[in-house]
C-alpha positions in Angstrom: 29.3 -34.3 -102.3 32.7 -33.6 -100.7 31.7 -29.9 -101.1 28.9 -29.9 -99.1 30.2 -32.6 -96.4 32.6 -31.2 -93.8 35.3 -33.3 -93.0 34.9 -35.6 -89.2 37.1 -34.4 -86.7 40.1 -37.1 -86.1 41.7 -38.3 -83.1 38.7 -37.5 -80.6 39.8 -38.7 -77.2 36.8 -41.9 -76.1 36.7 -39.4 -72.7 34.5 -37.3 -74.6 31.4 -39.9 -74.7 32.4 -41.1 -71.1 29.2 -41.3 -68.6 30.1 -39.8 -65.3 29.3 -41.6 -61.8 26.8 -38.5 -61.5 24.7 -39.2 -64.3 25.2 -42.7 -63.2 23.5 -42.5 -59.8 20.4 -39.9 -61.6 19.8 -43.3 -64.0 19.3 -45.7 -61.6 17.1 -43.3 -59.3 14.9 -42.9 -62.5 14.9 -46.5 -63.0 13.6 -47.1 -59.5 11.1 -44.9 -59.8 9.9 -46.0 -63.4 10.2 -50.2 -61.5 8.3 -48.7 -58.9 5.5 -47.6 -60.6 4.9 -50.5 -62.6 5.2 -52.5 -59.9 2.2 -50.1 -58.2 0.6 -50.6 -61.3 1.0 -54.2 -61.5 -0.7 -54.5 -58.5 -3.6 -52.3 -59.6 -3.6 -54.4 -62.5 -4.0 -57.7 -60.6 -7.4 -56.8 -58.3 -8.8 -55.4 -61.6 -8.8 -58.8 -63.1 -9.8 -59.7 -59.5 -12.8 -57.7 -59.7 -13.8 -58.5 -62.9 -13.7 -62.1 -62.4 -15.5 -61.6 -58.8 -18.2 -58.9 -60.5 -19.1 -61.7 -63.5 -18.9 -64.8 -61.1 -21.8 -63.1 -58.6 -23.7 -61.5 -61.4 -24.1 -65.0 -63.3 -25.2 -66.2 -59.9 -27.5 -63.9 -59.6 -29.3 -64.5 -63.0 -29.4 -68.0 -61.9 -30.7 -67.9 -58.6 -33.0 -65.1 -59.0 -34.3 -65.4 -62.3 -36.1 -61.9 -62.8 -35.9 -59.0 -65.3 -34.8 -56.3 -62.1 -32.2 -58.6 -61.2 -30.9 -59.6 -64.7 -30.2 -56.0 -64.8 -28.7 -55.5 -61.2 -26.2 -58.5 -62.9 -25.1 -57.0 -65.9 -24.3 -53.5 -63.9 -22.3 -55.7 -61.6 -20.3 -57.4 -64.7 -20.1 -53.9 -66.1 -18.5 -52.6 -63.4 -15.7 -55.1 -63.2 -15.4 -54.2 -67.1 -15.1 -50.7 -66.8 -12.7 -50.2 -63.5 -10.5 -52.5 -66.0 -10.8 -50.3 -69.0 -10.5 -47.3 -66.9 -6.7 -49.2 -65.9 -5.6 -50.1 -69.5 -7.5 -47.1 -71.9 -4.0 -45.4 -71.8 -3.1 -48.8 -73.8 -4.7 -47.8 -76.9 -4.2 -43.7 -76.6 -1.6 -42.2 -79.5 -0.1 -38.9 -79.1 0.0 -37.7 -83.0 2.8 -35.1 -84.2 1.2 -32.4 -85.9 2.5 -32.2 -89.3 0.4 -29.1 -90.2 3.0 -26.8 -90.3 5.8 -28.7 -92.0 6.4 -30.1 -95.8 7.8 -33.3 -96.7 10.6 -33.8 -99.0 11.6 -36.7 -100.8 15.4 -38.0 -102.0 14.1 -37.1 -105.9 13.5 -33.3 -104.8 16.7 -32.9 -102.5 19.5 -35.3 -103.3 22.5 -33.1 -101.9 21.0 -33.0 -98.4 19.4 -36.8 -98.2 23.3 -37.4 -99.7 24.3 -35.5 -96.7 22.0 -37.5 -94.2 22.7 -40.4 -95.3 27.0 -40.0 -95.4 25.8 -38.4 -91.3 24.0 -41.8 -90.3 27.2 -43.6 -91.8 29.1 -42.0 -89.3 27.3 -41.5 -86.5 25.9 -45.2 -87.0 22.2 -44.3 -86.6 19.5 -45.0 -88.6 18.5 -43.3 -91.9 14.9 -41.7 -90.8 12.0 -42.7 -91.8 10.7 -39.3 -93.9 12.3 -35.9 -93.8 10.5 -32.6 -93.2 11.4 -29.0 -93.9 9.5 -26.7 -91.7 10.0 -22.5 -91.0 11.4 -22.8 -87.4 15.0 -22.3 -86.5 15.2 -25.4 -85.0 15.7 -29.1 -86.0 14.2 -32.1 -84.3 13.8 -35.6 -84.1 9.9 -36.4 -84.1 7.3 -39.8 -83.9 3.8 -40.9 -83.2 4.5 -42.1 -80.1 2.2 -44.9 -78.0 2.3 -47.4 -75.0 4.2 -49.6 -77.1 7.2 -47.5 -78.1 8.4 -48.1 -75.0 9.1 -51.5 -75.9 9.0 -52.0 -79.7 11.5 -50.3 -82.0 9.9 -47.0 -83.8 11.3 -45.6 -86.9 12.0 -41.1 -86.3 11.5 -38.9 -88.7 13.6 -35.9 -89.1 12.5 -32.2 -89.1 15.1 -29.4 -90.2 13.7 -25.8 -90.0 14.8 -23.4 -93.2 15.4 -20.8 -90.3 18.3 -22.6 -89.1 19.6 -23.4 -92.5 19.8 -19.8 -93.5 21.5 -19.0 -89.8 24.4 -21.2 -89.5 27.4 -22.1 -92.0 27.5 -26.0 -93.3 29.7 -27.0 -90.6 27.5 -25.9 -87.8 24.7 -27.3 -89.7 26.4 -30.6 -89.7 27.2 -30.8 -85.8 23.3 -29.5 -85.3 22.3 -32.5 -87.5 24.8 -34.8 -85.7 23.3 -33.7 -82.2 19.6 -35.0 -83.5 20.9 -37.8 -84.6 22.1 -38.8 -81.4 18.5 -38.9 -80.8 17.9 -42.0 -83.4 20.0 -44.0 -81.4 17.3 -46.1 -79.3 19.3 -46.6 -76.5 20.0 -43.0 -76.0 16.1 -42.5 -76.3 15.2 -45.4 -74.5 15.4 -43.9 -70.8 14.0 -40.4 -71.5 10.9 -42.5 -73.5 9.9 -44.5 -70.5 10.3 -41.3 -68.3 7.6 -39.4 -71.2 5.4 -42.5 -71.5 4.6 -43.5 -67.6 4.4 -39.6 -67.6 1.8 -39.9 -70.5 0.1 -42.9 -68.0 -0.2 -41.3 -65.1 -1.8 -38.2 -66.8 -4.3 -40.7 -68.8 -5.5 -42.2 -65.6 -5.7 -39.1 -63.6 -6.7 -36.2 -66.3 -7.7 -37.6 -69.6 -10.7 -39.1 -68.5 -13.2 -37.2 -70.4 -14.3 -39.9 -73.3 -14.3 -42.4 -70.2 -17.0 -40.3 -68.0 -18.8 -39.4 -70.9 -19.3 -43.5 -71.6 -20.3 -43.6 -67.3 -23.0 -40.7 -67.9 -24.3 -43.1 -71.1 -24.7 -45.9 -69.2 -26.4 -44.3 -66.5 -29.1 -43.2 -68.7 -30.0 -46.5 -70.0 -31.9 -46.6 -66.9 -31.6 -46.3 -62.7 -29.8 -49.9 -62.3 -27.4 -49.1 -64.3 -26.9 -45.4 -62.7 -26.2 -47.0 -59.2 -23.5 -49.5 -60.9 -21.8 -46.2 -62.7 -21.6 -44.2 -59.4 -20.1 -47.5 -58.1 -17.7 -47.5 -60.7 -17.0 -43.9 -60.9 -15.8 -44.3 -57.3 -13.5 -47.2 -57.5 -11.8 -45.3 -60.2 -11.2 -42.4 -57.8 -10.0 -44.3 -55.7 -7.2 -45.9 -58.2 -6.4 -42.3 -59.0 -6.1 -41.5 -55.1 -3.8 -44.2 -54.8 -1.8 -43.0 -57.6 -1.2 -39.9 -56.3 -0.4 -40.9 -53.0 2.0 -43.7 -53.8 3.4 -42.5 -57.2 3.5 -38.8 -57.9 4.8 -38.1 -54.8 7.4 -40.8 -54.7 
């Protein structure tokens, strides 16, 4: 193994990994704007419960005061509404965004025992975590990769490791070393942590503003199911352009 494992460079000054007031100031402005959003949202979030508790309370009052099969209708489109403006606010909740691993091959520690030797001696000294699976792929590149959700913004997700045979056959075993030392900088969740709540209320705000095909197809179905219902789908179509107006205005262009 000491053949294959460069040796670390020694006496590196702490300077080097210093954060300057720069970078500094860019945090917190990215921080303000990531509070600020959930604190927009938040808000959103509250008259949706609002408005479901509001829509159920007068349809059930409805059914009981005015006992009749048009009406009983004209209630559950009311309840349904209040439903659906709060699914339209939370759907991003259960969306995954899915690496595709059509293109690469994974390799396990019995096929390649050198270079998982080699990872593992690099997560020693970097102090990073050993990734989850490793994948060889034809690029000239290496990269850190997950399935990535709502919740890895908050919960601990285990990376896995790409390395590209490209780059292996371009670079000697030292530069292949400091590549592999750069992604693992990567596995270190507090390095990540910023950049994944910057991609993941990115990912939100497109959800509720673009990815909203499966959710109108679901508002064109219960239309269908007959005229009452159509009227309650426009209604709710409508209060989730207006969520999406508010986003705009108040968070996209903040």
């Amino acid at each position: 193994m000491a053949n294959f494992y460069p040796a670390t460079p020694a006496s590196v000054p702490a300077s080097v990994t210093e954060v300057s007031p720069a970078f500094r100031k860019e945090v917190s402005g990215v921080m303000g704007s990531i509070v600020f959003f959930f604190v927009v949202y938040l808000l959103l979030f509250v008259l949706s419960i609002g408005l479901v508790i509001g829509c159920f309370y007068a349809g059930i009052a409805i059914i009981i005061n005015i006992p009749r099969l048009i009406t009983i209708f004209a209630a559950l489109g009311l309840m349904g509404v209040g439903v659906m403006v709060f699914v339209f606010l939370v759907k991003f909740i259960f969306a995954v965004s899915r690496y595709d691993r059509s293109g690469i091959v994974e390799i396990t520690e019995t096929e390649q025992p050198v270079l998982f030797n080699f990872i593992r001696q690099l997560t020693n000294d970097t102090q990073t975590q050993f990734p989850k699976k490793i994948y060889l792929s034809p690029d000239v590149n290496a990269c850190v990769f997950y399935d990535s959700s709502f919740w890895s913004m908050f919960f601990p997700v285990k990376k896995n490791l790409q390395i590209g045979l490209g780059l292996v056959n371009a670079v000697n075993i030292s530069e292949f070393k400091a590549v592999m030392a750069h992604e693992f900088g990567h596995f270190s969740q507090r390095s990540m942590k910023l950049g994944s709540f910057v991609y993941h209320v990115n990912k939100i705000i497109y959800n509720m503003l673009f990815d909203n095909q499966g959710y109108s197809k679901f508002l064109e179905g219960w239309a269908k199911i007959d005229g009452v219902f159509a009227i309650f789908a426009g209604i709710t179509a409508g209060i989730a352009r207006g969520y999406t107006k508010y986003i705009e205005r108040y968070v996209c262009t903040d």
